[in-house]
BADOKE-832937 format. One line per 8 residues: their letters; for each residue x, y, z of C-alpha. Coordinates in steps of 0.25 Angstrom, whole numbers, plus 5000, padded with zeros to 4 digits. Each point is the difference from the previous one (the first is absolute). Last residue first. Layout:
N
A> X Y Z ~ ...
END
This chain:
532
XXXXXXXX> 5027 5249 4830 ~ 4991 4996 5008 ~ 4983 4998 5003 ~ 4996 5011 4986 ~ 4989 5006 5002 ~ 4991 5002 4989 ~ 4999 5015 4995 ~ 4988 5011 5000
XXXXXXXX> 5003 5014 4999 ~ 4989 5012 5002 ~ 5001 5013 5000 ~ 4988 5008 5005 ~ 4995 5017 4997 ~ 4991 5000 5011 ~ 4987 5009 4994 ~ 4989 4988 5002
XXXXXXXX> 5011 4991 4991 ~ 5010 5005 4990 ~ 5007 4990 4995 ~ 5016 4997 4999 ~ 5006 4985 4995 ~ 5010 4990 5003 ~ 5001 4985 4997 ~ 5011 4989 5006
XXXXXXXX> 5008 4991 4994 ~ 5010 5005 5009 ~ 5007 5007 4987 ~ 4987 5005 4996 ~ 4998 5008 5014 ~ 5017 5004 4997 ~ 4996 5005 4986 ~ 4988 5007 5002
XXXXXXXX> 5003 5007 5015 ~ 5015 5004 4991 ~ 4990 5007 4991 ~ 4991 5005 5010 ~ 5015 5009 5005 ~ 5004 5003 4988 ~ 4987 5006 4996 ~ 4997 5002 4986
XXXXXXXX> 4986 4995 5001 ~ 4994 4995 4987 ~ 4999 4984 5006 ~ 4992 5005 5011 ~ 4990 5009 4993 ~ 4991 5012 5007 ~ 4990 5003 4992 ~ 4996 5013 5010
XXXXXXXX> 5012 5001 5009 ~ 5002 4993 5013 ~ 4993 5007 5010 ~ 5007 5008 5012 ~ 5001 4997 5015 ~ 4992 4987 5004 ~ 5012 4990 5000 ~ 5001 4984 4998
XXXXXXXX> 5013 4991 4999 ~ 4994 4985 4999 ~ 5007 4989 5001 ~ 4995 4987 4999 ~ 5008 4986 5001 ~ 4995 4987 4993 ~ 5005 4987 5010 ~ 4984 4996 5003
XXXXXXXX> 4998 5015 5004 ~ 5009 5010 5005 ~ 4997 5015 5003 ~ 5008 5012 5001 ~ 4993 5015 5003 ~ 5009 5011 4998 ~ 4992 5014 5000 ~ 5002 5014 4998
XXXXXXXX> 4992 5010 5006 ~ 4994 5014 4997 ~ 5008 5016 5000 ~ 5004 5011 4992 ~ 4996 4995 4986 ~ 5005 5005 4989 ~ 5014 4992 4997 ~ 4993 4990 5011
XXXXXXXX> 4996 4987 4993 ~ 5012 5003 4989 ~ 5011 5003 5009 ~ 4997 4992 5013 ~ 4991 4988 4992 ~ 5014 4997 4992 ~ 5007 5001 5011 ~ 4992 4990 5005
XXXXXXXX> 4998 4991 4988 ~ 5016 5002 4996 ~ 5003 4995 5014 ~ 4993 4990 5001 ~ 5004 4993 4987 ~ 5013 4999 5004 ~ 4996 4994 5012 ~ 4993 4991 4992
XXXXXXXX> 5012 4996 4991 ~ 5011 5000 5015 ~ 4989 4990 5007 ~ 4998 4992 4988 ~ 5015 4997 4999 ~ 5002 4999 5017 ~ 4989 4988 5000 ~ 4988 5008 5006
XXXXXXXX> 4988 4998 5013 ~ 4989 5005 4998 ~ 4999 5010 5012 ~ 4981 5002 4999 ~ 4994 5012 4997 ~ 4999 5015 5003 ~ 5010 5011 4998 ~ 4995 5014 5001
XXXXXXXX> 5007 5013 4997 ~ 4998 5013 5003 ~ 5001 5014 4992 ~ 4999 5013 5003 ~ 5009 5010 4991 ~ 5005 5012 5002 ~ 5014 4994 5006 ~ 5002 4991 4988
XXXXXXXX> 5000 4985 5001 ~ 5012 4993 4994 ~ 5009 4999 5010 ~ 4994 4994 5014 ~ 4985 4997 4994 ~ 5010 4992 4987 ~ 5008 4992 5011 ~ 4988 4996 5010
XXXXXXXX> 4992 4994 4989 ~ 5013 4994 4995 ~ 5001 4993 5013 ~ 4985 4997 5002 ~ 4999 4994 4986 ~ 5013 4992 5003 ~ 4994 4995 5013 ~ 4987 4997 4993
XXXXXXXX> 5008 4990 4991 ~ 5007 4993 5009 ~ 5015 4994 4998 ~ 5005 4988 4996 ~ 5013 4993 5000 ~ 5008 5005 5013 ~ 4988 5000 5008 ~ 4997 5013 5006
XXXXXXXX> 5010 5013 5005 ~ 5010 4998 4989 ~ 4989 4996 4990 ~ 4993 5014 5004 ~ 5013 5009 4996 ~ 5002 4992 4987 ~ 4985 5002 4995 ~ 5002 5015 5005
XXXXXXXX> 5012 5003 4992 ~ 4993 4995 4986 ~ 4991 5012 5004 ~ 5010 5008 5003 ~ 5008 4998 4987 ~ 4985 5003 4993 ~ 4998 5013 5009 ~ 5014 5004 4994
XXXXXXXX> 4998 4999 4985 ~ 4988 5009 5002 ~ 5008 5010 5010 ~ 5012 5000 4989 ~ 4989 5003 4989 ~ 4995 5011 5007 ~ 5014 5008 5003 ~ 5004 4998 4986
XXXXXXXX> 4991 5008 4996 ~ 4986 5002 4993 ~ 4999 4984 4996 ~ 4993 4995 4989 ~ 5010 4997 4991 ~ 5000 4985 5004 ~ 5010 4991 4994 ~ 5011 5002 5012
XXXXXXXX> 4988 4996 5010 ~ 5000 4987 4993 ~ 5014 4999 5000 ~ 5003 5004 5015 ~ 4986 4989 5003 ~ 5010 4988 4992 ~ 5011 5005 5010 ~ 4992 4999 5013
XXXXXXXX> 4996 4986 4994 ~ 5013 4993 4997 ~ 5003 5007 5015 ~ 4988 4990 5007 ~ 5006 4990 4990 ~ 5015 5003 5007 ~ 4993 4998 5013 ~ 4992 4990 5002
XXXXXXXX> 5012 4991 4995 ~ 5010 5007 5012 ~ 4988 4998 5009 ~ 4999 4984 4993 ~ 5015 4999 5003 ~ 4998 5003 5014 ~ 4988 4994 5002 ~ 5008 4987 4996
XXXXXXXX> 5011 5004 5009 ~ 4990 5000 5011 ~ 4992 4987 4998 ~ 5014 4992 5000 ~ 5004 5007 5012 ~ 4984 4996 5008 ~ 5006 4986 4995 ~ 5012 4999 5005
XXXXXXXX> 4992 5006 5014 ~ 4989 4989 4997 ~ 5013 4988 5000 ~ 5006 5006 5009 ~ 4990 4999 5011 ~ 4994 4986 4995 ~ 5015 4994 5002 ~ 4999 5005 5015
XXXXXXXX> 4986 4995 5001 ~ 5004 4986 4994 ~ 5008 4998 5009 ~ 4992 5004 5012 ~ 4990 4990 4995 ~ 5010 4990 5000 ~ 5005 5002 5016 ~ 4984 5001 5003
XXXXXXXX> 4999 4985 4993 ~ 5011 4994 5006 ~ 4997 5005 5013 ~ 4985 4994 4999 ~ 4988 5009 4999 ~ 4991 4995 5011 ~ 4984 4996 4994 ~ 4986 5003 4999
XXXXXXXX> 4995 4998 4989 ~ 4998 5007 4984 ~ 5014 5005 5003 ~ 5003 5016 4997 ~ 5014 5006 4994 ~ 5003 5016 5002 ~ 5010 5009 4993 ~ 5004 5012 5004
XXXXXXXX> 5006 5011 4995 ~ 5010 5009 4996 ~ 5010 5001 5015 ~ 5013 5006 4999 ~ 5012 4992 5006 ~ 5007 4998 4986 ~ 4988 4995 4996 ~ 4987 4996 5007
XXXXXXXX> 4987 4990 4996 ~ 4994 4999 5013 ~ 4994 4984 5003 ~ 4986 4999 5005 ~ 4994 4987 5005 ~ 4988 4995 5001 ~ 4992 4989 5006 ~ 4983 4999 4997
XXXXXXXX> 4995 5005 4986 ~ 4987 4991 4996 ~ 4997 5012 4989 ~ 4986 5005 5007 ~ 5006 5000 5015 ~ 5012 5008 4993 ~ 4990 5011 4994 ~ 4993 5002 5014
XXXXXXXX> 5013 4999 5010 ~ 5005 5012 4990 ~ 5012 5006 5009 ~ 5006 4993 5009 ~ 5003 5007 5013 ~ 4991 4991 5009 ~ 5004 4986 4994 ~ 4987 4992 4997
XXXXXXXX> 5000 4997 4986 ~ 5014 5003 4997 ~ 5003 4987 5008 ~ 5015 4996 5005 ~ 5006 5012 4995 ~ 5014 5001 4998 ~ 5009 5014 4999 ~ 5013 5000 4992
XXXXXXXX> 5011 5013 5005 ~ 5001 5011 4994 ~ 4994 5008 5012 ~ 4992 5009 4991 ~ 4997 4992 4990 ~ 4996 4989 5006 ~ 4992 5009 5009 ~ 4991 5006 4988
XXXXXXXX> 4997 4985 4997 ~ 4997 4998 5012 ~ 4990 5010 5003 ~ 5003 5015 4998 ~ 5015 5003 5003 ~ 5002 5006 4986 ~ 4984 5003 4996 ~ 4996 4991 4991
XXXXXXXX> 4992 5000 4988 ~ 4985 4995 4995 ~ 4997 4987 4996 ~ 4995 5002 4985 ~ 5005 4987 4996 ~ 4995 4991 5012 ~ 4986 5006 4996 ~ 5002 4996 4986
XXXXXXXX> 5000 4986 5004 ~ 5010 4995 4990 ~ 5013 4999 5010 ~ 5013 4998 4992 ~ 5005 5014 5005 ~ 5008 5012 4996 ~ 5002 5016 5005 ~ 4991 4999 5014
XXXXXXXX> 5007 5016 5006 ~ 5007 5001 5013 ~ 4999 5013 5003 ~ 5010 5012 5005 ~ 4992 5009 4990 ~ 5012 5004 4993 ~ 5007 4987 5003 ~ 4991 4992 4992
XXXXXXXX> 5005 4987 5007 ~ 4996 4988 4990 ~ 4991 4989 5004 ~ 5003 4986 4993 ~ 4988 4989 5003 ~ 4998 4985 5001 ~ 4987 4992 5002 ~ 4998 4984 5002
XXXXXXXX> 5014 4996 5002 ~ 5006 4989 4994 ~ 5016 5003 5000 ~ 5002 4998 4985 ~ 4986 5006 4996 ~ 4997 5011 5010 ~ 5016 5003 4997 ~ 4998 4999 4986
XXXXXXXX> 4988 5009 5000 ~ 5003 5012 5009 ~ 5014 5002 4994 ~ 4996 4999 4986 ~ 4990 5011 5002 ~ 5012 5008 5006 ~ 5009 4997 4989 ~ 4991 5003 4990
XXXXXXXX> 4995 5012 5006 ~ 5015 5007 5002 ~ 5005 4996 4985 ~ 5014 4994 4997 ~ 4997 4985 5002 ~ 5010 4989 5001 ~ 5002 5001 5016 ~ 4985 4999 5001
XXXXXXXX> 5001 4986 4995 ~ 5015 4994 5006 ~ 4995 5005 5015 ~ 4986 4992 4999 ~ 5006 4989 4994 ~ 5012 4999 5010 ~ 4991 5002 5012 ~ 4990 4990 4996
XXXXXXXX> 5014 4990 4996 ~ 5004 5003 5015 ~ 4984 4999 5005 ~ 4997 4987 4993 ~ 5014 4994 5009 ~ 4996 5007 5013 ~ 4985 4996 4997 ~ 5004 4984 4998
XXXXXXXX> 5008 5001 5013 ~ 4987 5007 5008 ~ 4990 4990 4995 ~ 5008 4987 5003 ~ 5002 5007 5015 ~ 4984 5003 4999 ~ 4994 4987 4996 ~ 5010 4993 5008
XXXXXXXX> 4995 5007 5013 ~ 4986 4998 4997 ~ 5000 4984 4996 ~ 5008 4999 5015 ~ 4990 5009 5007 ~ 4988 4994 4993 ~ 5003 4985 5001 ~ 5006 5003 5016
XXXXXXXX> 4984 5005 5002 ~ 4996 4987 4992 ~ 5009 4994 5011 ~ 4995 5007 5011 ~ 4984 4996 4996 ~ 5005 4986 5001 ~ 5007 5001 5011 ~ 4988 5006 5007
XXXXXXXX> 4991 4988 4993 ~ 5010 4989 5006 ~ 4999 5006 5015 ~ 4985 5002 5000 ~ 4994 5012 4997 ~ 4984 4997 5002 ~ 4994 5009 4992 ~ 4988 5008 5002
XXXXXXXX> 4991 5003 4987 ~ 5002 5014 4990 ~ 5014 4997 4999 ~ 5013 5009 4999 ~ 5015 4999 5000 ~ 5007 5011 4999 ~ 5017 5001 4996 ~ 5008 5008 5006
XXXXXXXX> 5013 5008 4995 ~ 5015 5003 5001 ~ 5004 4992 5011 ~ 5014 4998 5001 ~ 5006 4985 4999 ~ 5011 5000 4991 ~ 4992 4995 4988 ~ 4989 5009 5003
XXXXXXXX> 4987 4999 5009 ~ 4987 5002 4997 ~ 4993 5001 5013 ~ 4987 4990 5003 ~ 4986 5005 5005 ~ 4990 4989 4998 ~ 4984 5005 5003 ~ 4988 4993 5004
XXXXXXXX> 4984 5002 5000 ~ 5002 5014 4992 ~ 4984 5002 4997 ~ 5000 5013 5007 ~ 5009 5005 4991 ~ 4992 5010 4992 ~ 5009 5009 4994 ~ 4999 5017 4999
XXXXXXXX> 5013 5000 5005 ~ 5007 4986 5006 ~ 5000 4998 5013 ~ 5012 4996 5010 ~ 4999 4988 5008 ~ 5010 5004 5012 ~ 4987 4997 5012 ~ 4994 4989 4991
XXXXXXXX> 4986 5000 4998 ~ 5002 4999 4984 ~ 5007 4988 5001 ~ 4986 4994 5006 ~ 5009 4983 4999 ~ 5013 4994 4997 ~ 5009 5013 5002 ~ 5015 4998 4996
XXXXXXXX> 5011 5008 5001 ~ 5013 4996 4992 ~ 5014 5005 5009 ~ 5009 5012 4996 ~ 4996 5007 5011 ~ 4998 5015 4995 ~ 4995 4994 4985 ~ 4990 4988 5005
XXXXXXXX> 4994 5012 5012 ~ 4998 5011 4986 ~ 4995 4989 4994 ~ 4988 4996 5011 ~ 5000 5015 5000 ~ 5008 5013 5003 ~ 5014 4998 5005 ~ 5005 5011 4994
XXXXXXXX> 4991 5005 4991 ~ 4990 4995 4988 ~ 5000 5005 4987 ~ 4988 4999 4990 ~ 5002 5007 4987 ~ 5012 4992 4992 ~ 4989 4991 4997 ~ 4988 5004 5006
XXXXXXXX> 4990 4998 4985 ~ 5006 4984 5003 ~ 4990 4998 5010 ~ 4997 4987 5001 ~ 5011 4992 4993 ~ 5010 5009 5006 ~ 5012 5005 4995 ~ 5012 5011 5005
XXXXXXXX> 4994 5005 5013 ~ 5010 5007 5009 ~ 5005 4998 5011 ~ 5006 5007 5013 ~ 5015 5001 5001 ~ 5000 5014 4999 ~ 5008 4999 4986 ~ 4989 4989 4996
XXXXXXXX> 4999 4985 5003 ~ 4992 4992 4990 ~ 4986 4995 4999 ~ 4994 4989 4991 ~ 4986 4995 5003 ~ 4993 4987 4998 ~ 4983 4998 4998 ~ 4991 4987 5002
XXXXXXXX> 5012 4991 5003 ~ 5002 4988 4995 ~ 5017 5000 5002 ~ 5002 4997 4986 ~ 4989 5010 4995 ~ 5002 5012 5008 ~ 5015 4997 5000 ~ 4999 5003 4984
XXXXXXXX> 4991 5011 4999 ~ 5010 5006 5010 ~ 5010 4996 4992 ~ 4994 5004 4986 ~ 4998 5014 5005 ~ 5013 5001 5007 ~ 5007 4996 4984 ~ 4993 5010 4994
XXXXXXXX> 5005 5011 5011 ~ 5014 4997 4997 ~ 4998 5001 4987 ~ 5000 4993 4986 ~ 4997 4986 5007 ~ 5000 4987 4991 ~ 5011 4993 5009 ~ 4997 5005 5012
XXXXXXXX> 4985 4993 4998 ~ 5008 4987 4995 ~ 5011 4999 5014 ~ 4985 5002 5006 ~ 4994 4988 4994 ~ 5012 4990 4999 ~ 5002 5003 5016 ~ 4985 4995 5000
XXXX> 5005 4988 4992 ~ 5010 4998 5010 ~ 4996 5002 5013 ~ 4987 4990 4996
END
């Protein structure tokens, strides 16, 4: 009978993914074996109380009932190191402790017996229990201490076989992981690669990189292989703010036994609904100076072995140079694409010279150099606001807003009274569209300044921008004086409708002038573009 019940539990640890897996099936197992109507598996704790880690009964408690020191028919089998038994009305025993929200009024008999390990420490305790009284006769306690022996003995190997294996997975993890994002040049590659290959190669349910924005003093989500959108739009850090924002700040790995129920965790809602339990957070620092974090969660409850911190770390030190090559390698190709931005953005100043050299309208020198002037500027604010937001594109109602504020500084003369309104929506440009329309701004409001107002004294100018399913709208309106009778468009010898036509039509774009209720309104259309 030892033998082909050994053969069963040297099977279960055999199958078993998880340390928790394998309880399961133990418990399930002792219940059967021993014919009991329910078994329980508890371990010792930190405070040398227990802790529930499978029932048959109430496996919703797991990992969520814990017992003190000495607390219990278990608690009693774990302090003295000897099996307690109750053959008959467990329930009205004096140390018989009661389950929460459990009817155990039917617990007839109870078999308390500690786990031990190979070296004779208690680690554990397994319960016994049967809904009729039993009569525990010396061969059925040995019995029951043997199955108990099964358990200790199946666990003990399970978890020292587990550990090798996961310090050899975790050297060749650890190589993988460091060899991938070691061979990529760009920042968000590297960081996704990071939260996916060590979920994958070290079997964690969730990983994520925050980055310290050191302006804000924050640490900020920049990358995980989480797909609940919740998750992803987790909300920053403050340096010193729960554990994360400790890691950082004390540079030193923090471990959290269970994210659900740690006070200075933050999100208990979002990780009860993910299954995340143990955490540790590793900073990602070089040369002394902190960048990040990076944290790993376990779908259960578990200790994060030495080997297994020790590889992390590793990784975390290879992961800081790796995103810091990479922020480089993002830098010297903004570089080359500012020095790129600006030739063409030079190329275009020079083509505007020409077409103003080819216009003999001017009265003096003097008016032509302000005209050629405002349209250097104009191309000067696209570059000013891409300095101050993204590096790539720039909004379109922040260039109206800047050019509105240029041309009511300079161009507006002191007996006129004139304001501006800029409405609409900050549609957001690749650096090639946004130097075209602000281009094409500038014309449309000088354009409404000296035409709009040559007799009018004062009235309003107004900007308004719209987007809708990718097509952008602008329209530069004024209610100062009328277009002339018949007036035509394509007749107009206006350099400065002129360059409106060609730049509109070079965004694929249309432009065109109305009157409408007495507000004389341009109007440009053009689909906009997502990058370069």
């Amino acid at each position: 009978m030892a033998h082909i019940e050994a053969t069963r539990f040297l099977y279960a640890a055999a199958k078993a993914r998880s340390e928790d897996e394998l309880l399961n099936e133990l418990a399930a197992l002792s219940s059967l074996v021993s014919e009991s109507d329910s078994c329980d598996i508890m371990f010792r704790d930190s405070s040398d109380g227990l802790v529930l880690r499978a029932s048959t009964v109430v496996p919703e408690l797991v990992h969520r009932l814990k017992l003190g020191k000495g607390i219990g028919l278990s608690g009693m089998a774990l302090s003295d190191g000897c099996s307690v038994f109750i053959g008959t009305d467990a329930f009205k025993h004096p140390r018989y402790a009661k389950y929460p929200g459990l009817d155990e009024s039917d617990s007839g008999s109870v078999a308390a017996i500690p786990l031990r390990a190979p070296d004779g420490l208690v680690f554990g305790v397994i319960l016994y229990r049967r809904t009729r009284p039993t009569d525990f006769t010396p061969k059925r306690k040995r019995d029951l201490e043997e199955i108990a022996e099964l358990v200790s003995l199946t666990f003990k190997v399970f978890r020292s076989g587990f550990q090798v294996g996961n310090q050899s997975n975790r050297l060749g993890a650890l190589s993988e992981v460091t060899r991938t994002i070691s061979s990529s040049p760009y920042l968000e590659e590297v960081l996704q690669l990071l939260v996916h290959l060590t979920a994958q190669q070290f079997n964690y349910k969730v990983c994520t990189v925050r980055l310290l924005d050191q302006a804000r003093n924050e640490l900020v989500l920049r990358a995980t292989q989480a797909t609940v959108k919740a998750y992803q739009r987790k909300r920053a850090i403050k340096i010193g703010e729960s554990y994360a924002g400790r890691a950082i700040e004390t540079g030193q790995t923090i471990i959290v036994r269970d994210v659900q129920i740690a006070d200075e965790y933050i999100g208990h809602d979002l990780a009860r609904e993910q299954g995340l339990r143990s955490m540790i957070c590793v900073p990602l620092a070089i040369g002394g100076k902190a960048i990040g974090v990076l944290s790993c969660y376990t779908e259960e409850i578990r200790d994060f072995t030495t080997d297994e911190i020790r590889a992390l770390e590793t990784l975390a030190k290879q992961a800081a140079l790796s995103i810091e090559n990479a922020k480089l390698q993002v830098r010297d190709t903004l570089m080359q694409e500012m020095h790129h931005r600006v030739k063409n953005n030079l190329q275009q100043v020079a083509s505007l010279l020409r077409l103003q050299m080819r216009a003999a309208n001017y009265k003096s020198l003097e008016e032509a150099l302000n005209d050629i002037l405002t349209r250097i500027l104009a191309i000067s604010a696209v570059h000013d606001l891409l300095s101050r937001e993204d590096l790539d594109h720039v909004g379109l109602r922040s260039i109206a807003e800047a050019l509105v504020h240029h041309q009511h500084a300079s161009l507006i003369l002191p007996n006129k009274n004139i304001q501006f309104v800029v409405r609409g929506e900050e549609v957001r440009l690749n650096m090639t569209q946004a130097t075209q329309i602000a281009l094409v701004l500038n014309e449309l409001i000088s354009n409404a300044v000296e035409h709009g107002f040559a007799k009018t004294s004062e009235g309003e100018i107004h900007v308004n921008v719209e987007e809708k399913n990718d097509e952008v709208s602008l329209w530069v309106s004024n209610n100062g004086d009328p277009l002339p009778p018949n007036f035509d468009l394509t007749g107009t010898n206006s350099l400065g409708l002129q360059i409106v036509t060609s730049l509109t039509r070079t965004m694929g774009g249309r432009f065109k002038m109305t009157d409408v209720l007495g507000w004389t309104v341009s109007e440009v259309k053009f689909p906009r573009q997502g990058a370069e």
